[in-house]
N, C-alpha and C positions, 0 to 999 in steps of 0.2 A: 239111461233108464228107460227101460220099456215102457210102453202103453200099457196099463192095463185091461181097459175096455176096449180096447182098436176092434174096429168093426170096420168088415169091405163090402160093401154093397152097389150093386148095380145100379143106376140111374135112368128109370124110363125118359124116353124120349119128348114124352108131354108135359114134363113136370121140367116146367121153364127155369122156378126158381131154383131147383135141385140143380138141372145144369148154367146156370148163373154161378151157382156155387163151385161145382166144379169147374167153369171156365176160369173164375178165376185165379182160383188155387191152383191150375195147370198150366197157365200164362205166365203166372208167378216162380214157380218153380221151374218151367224151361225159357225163363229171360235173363235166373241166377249166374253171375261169371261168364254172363257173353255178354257182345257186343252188336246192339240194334238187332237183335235176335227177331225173327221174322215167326208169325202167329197169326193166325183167320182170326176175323175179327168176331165177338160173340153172335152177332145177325148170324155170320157165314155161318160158325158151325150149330146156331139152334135150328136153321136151315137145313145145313148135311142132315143131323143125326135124325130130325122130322120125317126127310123125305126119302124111305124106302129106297135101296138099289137091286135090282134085278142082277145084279154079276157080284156084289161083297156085301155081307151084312157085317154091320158097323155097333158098339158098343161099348159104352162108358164107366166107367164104377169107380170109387171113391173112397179112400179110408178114412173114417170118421172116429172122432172122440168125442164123444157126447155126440151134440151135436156141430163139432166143425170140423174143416175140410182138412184133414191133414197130410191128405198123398192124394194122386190121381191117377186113373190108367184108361188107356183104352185098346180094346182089341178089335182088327180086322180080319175078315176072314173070308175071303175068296171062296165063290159060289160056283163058277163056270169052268176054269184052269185053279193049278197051283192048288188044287182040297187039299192036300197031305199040310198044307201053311197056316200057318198062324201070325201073325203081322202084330204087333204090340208095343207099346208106351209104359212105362209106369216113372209118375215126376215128382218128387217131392222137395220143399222147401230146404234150404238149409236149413232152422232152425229145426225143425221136424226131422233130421237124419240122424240118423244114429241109436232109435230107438226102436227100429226094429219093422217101422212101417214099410220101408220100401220090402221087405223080404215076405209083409204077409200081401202087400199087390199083387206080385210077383208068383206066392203062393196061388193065387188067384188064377194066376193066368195061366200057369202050369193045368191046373186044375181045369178051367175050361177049354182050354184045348184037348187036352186027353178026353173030355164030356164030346167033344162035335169031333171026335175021330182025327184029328191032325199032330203031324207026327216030327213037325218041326217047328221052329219057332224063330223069328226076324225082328229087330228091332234096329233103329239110329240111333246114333248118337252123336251129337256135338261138339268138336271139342277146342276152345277157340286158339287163334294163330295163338303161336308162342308157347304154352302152355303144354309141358311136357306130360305123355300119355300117363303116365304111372302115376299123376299128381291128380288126376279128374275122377270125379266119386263115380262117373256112369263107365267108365271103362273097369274100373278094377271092381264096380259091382258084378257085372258083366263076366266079368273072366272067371271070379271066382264061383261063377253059373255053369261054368263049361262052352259059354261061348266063345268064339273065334273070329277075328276080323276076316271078313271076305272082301269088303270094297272098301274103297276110299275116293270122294267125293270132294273137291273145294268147293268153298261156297264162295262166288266173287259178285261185287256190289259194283255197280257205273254209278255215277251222279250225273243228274242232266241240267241243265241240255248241254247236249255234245254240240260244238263250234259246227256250223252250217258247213266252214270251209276243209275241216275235219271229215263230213261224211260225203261231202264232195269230191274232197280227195281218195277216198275208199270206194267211192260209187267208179271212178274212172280204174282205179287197180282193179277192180271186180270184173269189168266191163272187159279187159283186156280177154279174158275167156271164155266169161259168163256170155258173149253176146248172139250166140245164137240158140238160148234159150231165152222165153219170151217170160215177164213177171207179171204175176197178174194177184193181187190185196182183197181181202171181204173182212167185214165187222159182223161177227155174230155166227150165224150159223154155214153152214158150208153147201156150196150151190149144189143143188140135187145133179148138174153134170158130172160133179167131179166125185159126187159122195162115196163112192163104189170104190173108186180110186183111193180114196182120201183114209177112208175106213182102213183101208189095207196098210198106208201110212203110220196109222195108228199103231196096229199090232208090233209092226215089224220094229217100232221101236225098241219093246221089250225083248227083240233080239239082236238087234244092231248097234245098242247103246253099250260099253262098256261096261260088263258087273261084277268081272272079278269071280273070284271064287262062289257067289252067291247062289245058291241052288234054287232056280227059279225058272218053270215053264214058259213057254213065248204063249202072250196073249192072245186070244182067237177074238178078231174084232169082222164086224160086221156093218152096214147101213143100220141096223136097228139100234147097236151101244152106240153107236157114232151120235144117235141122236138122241137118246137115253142121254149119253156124256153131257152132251149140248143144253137139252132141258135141266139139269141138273148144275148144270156152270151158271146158266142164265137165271135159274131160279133163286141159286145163292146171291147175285147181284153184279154177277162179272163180267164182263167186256173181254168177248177174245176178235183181236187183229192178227190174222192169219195172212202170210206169205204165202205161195206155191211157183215152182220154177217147171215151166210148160218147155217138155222138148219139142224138137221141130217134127215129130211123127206126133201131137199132139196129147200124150201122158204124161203124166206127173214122177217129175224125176226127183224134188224137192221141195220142203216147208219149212216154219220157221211158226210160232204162235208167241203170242206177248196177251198178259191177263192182267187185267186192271180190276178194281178191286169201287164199287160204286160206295163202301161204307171203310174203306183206305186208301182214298185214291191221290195218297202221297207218293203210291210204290206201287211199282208193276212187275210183274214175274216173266221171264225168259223163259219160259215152257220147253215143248216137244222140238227139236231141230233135225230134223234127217236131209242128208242127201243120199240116194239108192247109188253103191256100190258102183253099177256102172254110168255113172253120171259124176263121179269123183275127178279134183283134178281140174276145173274151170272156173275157182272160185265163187262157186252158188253157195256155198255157205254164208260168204261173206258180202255176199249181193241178196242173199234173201233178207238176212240181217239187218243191212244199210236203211235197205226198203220200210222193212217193218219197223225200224227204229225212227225214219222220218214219221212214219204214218203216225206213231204215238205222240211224238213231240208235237204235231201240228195240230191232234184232237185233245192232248191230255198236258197243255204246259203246266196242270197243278202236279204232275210227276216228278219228285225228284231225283227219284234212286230207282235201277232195277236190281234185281236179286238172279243168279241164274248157279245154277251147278254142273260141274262136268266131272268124272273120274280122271285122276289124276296120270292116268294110261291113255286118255284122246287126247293127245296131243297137237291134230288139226284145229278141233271146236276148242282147246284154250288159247291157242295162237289166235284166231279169228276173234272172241271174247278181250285177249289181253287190247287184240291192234284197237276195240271201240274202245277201254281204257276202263274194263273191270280189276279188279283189285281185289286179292285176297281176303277173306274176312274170318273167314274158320272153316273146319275140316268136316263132314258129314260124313260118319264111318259106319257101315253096315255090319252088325253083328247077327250070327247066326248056330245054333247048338240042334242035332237032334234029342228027341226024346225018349 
């Protein structure tokens, strides 16, 4: 049975209770049929949506009955690279499906990206181990949209702490060719030597990471987002422990970041990993890794669990992820339709 009042409206930024409301109705509906389903905590995202970004502006909305929350979306949308893109959510409860609300969100979103000139459209989706595709309400929403799977993502969980003697023994296999590249750790922001470098790190991930079919420009990073990113990590509450592997002509051949969460800090995230193409092949993967996973165990023992994702085509960064003892949890599958 349809709504018959359903109404989708936008949710400004300042109206705390309005997003209170839809944080939780959106928490709600994307923890449905998974497992320890991972979600920023309401601090984080009254935080994000508050605080203006110079490269993506960010937006919320919400279908209501009467007054309650009965579906939720939000849309991103790429300011610097990627304009033709449209980035989007829309989550509704199970009891709330079926009535028509996920199609007028969706309406929604159609709708505003056609309004800000973008001509394609991106969203994830979850789908947990086990759980055959044709049985999950976001994939066969999806498809019957016109969208199409481009990537595929596992999402793998570690629990800590990993045995001392465990990354002992990982620290010496790394060593074996990692060793004439030197490591060197920071908490927080990134030492103005290296930020130039580092900046470039950044980008190059959006071309170096595995993504599949997904039509998506390489990010143009700079010293200025690098520290835009940073102010904007540190404002929502987060803790980033950063790796980097110094070749012996003295640049940056590889990183590694891990994000802790000061309003979650049960669980930390396995962020951005690169090593540069010709720097492959000496186990800096799994020596940034080692590194950076002592570094958390020794500041954050309230950490139990990391979260981390690879596509299921990098087959090095899930070999190096399986040896710390991540563990499948569910699939993160990139859909994408033009318009």
């Amino acid at each position: 049975m349809r709504i018959p009042e359903l109404k989708i409206v936008p949710i400004e930024p300042d109206d705390e209770a309005g997003l209170r409301a839809w944080y939780d109705a959106n928490a709600a509906g994307l923890a449905a049929g998974r497992v320890d389903a991972t979600n920023a905590t309401f601090q984080e995202t009254l935080i994000a949506y508050q605080r203006p970004s110079a490269h993506q502006r960010n937006e919320v909305f919400a279908a209501l009955d009467g007054d309650d929350v009965v579906g939720t979306g939000n849309l991103a949308l790429p300011l610097r690279e990627n304009q033709r893109l449209a980035l989007f959510h829309v989550v509704v409860e199970p009891e709330h499906r079926g009535r028509g609300v996920g199609t007028a969100l969706y309406e929604y979103v159609e709708e505003r990206a056609r309004t800000e000139g973008r001509t394609s459209l991106l969203t994830d989706i979850y789908l947990p181990e086990g759980v055959e595709p044709a049985d999950w309400p976001g994939i066969s929403f999806a498809t019957r949209r016109g969208f199409s799977l481009r990537n595929t993502e596992l999402r793998r969980q570690s629990r800590l702490p990993v045995d001392d003697a465990r990354l002992a023994t990982l620290t010496t296999k790394a060593a074996e060719r990692a060793s004439a590249y030197r490591l060197e750790s920071w908490t927080g922001a990134c030492p103005e030597p290296y930020a130039e470098q580092y900046a470039r790190f950044r980008g190059l991930l959006s071309v170096e990471a595995p993504t599949g079919g997904v039509e998506y420009e390489p990010e143009i990073w700079d010293v200025e987002r690098l520290r835009e990113d940073e102010a904007r990590t540190f404002g929502r509450g987060r803790t980033l422990h950063v790796t980097v592997a110094v070749a012996p002509d003295g640049s940056l051949a590889g990183h590694t970041t891990l994000r802790v969460s000061q309003h979650d800090p049960s669980r930390a995230y396995q962020a951005d990993t690169l090593v540069l193409p010709d720097h492959r092949g000496h186990r800096l993967g799994l020596a940034l890794k080692v590194t950076n996973l002592r570094i958390l165990q020794e500041r954050h023992p309230e950490v139990g669990r990391i979260e981390t994702w690879n596509a299921v085509q990098n087959g090095p960064m899930v070999a190096i992820n399986e040896e710390l003892g991540f563990r499948i949890v569910e699939s993160a599958q990139d859909w994408q339709r033009d318009l």
